[in-house]
C-alpha positions in Angstrom: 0.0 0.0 0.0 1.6 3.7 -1.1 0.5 6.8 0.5 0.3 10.2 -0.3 -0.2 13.5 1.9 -0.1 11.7 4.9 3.8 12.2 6.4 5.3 9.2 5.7 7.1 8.2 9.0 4.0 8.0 10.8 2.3 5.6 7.5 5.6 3.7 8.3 5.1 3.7 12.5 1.6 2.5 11.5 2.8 -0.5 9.3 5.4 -1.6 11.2 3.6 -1.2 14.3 6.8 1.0 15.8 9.0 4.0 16.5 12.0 1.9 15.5 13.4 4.2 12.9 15.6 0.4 12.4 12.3 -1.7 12.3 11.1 0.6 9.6 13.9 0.9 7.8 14.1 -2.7 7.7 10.6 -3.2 6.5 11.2 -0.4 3.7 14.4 -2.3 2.6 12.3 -5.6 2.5 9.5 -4.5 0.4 11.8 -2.2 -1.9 15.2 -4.0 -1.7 14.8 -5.4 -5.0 13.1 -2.5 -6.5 16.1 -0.3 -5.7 18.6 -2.6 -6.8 17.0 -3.4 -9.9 16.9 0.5 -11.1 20.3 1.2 -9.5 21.6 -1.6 -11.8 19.5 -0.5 -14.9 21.3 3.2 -14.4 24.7 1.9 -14.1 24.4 -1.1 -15.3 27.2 -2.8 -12.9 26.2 -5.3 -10.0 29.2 -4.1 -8.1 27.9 -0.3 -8.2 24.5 -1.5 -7.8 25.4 -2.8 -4.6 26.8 0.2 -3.3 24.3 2.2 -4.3 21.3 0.7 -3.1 23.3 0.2 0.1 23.7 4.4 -0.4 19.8 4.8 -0.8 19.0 3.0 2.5 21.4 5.1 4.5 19.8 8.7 3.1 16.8 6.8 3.6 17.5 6.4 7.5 19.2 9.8 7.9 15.4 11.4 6.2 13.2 8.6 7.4 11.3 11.2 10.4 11.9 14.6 7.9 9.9 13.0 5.0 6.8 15.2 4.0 4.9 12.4 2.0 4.3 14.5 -1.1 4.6 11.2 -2.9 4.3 7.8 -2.4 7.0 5.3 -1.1 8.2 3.8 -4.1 8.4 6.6 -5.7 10.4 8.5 -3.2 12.8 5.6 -3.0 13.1 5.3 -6.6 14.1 9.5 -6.6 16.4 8.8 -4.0 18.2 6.0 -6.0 18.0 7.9 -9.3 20.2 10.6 -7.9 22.4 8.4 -5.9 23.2 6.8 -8.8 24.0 9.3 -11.1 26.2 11.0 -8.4 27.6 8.0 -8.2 28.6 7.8 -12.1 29.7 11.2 -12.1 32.6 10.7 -9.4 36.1 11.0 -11.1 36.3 7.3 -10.7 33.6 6.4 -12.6 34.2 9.2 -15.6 37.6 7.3 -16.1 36.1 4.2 -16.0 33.7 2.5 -19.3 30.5 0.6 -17.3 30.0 -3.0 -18.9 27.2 -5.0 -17.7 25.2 -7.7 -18.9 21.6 -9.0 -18.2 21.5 -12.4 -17.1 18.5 -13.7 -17.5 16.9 -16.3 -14.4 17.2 -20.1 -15.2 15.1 -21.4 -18.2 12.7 -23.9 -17.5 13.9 -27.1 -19.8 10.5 -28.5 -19.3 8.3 -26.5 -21.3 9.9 -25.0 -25.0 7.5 -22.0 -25.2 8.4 -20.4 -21.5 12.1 -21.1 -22.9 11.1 -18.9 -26.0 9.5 -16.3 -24.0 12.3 -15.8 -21.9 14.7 -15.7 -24.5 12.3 -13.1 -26.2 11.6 -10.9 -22.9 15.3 -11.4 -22.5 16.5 -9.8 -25.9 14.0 -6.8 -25.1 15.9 -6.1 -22.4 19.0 -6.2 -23.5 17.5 -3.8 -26.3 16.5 -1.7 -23.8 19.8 -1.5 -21.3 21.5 -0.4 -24.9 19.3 2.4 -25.1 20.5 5.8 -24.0 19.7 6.7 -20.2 17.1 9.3 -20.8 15.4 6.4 -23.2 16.2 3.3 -20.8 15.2 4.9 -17.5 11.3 6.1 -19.0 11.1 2.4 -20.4 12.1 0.8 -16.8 10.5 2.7 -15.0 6.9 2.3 -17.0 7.4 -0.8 -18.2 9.3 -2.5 -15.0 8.1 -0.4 -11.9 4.5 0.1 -14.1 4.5 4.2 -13.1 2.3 6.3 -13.8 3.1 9.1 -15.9 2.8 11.1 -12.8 5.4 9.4 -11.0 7.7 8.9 -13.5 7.6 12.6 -13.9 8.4 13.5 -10.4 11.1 10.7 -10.5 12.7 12.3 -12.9 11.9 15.9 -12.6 10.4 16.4 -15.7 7.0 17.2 -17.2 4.5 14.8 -17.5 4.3 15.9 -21.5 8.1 15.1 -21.8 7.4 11.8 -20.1 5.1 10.8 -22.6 7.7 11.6 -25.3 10.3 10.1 -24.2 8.4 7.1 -23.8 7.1 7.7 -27.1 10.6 8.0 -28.5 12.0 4.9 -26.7 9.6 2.6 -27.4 10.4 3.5 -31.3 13.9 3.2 -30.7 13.5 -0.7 -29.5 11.0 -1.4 -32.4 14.1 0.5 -34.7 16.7 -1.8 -33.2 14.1 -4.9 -33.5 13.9 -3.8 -37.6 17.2 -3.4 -37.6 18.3 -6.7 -36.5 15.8 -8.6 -38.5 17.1 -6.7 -41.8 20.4 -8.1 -40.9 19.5 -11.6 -39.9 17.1 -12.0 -43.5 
């Protein structure tokens, strides 16, 4: 359950049934660990930075957890927070000397049934079309796509207009069915 307008620390006391700023931290981190990860990693697209960032989200999470207004709901906040942790991240001195490789593994494919084995190779080759995209393009698709925001959200995520969310999107989604074209012209 997200909430809005209602300061979020007390939503969180309510859930979790304490004032344990560690309680709640640890039942943020369980419902939105993955979520966090998963968008940290589609930014920098390194498990090893992924890692570190997420583990930088919780702790500005825990420092902000009782100064939290609630303008928007949980997820959303979260996913802000890891947006711009990781692209302070990336633009440490380290990281502009450095070229970011990653790959998406796909989870195990079931040997027992030959069309979930075709879907995932298929859902798997989207995304890989998608990570190659440009961040402005990859992010909208993720975060609609993935995370299933609203345009709303996805604006305040990434502090743009709702109308430029909607292009974007637009534009990424013809981007993928551009690379799609592309690579059956040069398989035929």
């Amino acid at each position: 359950m997200e909430t809005t307008g209602v300061h979020v620390f007390d939503y969180l006391k309510y859930i979790a049934e304490t004032t344990d700023q560690k309680v709640i931290l640890r039942n943020i981190m369980e419902t939105y660990g993955n979520d966090v990860w998963n968008y940290a990693f589609s930014i920098c697209r390194n498990k090893d930075a992924a890692d570190d960032i997420a583990q930088d989200t919780f702790l500005k999470v825990y420092r902000n957890l009782t100064t939290f207004r609630g303008e928007a709901a949980v997820k959303t906040w979260l996913l802000t927070i890891t947006r711009n942790t990781a692209y302070d991240y990336l633009r440490k001195a380290f990281w502009r000397k450095v070229t970011l490789v990653g790959f998406v593994q796909s989870g195990g494919i079931s040997s027992s049934a030959e069309t979930e084995a075709v879907e995932n190779l298929y859902a798997s080759e989207i995304w890989q079309k998608v990570l190659s995209l440009s961040p402005k393009y990859r992010e909208i698709l993720i975060l609609h796509a993935h995370y299933q925001m609203t345009t709303k959200e996805m604006a305040a995520i990434l502090a743009i207009s709702e109308g430029t969310v909607k292009s974007r999107l637009h534009h990424a989604r013809l981007k993928v069915l551009s690379l799609k074209e592309r690579e059956a012209l040069e398989h035929s």
